[in-house]
C-alpha angles and dihedrals in degrees: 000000000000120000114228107254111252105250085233088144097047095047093054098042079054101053088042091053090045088050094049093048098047103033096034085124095056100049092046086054081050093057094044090053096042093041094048093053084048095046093043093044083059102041081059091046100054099035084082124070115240108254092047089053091044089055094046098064090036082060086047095041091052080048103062100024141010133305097256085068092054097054093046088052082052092050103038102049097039079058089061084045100058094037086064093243095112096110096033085046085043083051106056096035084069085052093055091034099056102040084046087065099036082060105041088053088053110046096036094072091039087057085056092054090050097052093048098036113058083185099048090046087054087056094040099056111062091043085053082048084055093046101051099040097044105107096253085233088077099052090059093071100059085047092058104040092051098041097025109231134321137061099327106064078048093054085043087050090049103049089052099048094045108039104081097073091067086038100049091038092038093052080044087044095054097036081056106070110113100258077227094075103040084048083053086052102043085052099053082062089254112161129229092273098032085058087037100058092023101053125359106047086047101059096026081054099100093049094046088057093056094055085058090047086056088052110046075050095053092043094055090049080059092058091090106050086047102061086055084068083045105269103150132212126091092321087071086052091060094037084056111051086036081062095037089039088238101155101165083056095053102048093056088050087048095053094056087057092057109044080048081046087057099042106053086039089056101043098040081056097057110033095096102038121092114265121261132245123252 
């Protein structure tokens, strides 16, 4: 005896064309916002020369870590330089920039939620299981089927697939915090934001940052399958010499990806960690 399929597919193509029909307005004020972030983060990161640009987050870089980070932000970027991949890598860092921060404003909220809300955070999980474990291919449909093709329904796909990390370690940050201290609080008459932004936020911080972390990590790896829905920058580089077997071409894309990878892994690390000597 054979069991009727589920109609699963065609549950969820009709909530996506019903979505499309009767929220058509929002999603295009969506685009223009999203759009907009990815468009300006660009426009900043190409006003400045390259070399300027590149000295100025070596400079960062020596700032908030060592000098060996510095010279290997030196390095790094004037290879991409030289490999002609400055604007494409500049392109897809304002994707990832701009879908980090989407997501980090908000999930960071939504953390907050969990750790105050036993009930929210029961909800919360299982939809953060589902988000993390879809294949990230499949968030790219809906996208663009919702924002058409190009670098939006990217930045969309990649919020999605790399916001649970600062949800999930702001809401462990938060719950935490030794029940001593915010006693101690409660006693000293403080009130819920005052124990929030007082005192919270600022112990559960490092964790928290390395939720974000998580997340700027999660968005680059995002770059590639982008740039198969149209999203440009140094993803399309590697799509394009994977479909032409240009492996020379894709290395040296690849190799972009990775020294941006390491330098937004270092420098997120250590942003909020005192600086060290020497």
């Amino acid at each position: 005896m054979n069991i009727p399929k589920i109609p699963l597919g065609k549950g969820v193509e009709w909530i996506e064309d019903w979505l499309t029909t009767y929220f058509g307005p929002i999603f295009d004020f969506i685009h223009a916002v999203i759009g907009g972030m990815v468009s300006g983060i660009d426009a900043a990161l190409n006003f400045l020369p390259a070399i300027v640009l590149t000295l100025l987050i070596a400079a960062l870089a020596y700032w908030i870590g060592k000098w060996r980070m510095a010279l290997f932000a030196v390095l790094g970027l004037l290879l991409i330089d030289n490999l002609g991949l400055w604007g494409p890598s500049m392109q897809s860092l304002a994707l990832v920039l701009t879908a980090s921060l989407l997501a980090v404003v908000i999930g960071v909220p939504l953390g907050v939620f969990c750790a105050q809300s036993k009930t929210f955070q029961n909800i919360a999980t299982p939809i953060l299981d589902f988000m993390q474990t879809m294949p990230a291919f499949v968030y790219l449909l809906p996208a663009v089927s919702f924002f058409s093709l190009g670098v939006v329904p990217g930045v969309i796909a990649s919020i999605i697939f790399a916001i649970p990390p600062t949800i999930r370690l702001t809401n462990l940050g938060i719950r935490q915090v030794s029940p001593e201290l915010v006693e101690a609080a409660d006693a000293f008459g403080s009130t819920a934001s005052q124990k929030l932004f007082k005192l919270q936020l600022p112990i559960a911080l490092p964790t928290i940052m390395a939720g974000i972390n998580q997340t700027i990590m999660l968005s680059l790896s995002m770059v590639v399958i982008s740039s198969m829905i149209g999203a440009q920058g140094v993803g399309a580089y590697v799509y394009r010499a994977v479909s032409q077997a240009k492996t020379g071409a894709g290395f040296e894309a690849g190799i972009a990806i990775v020294i941006i990878a390491i330098l937004l892994d270092r420098l997120t690390q250590k942003l909020f960690k005192s600086k060290p000597q020497g």
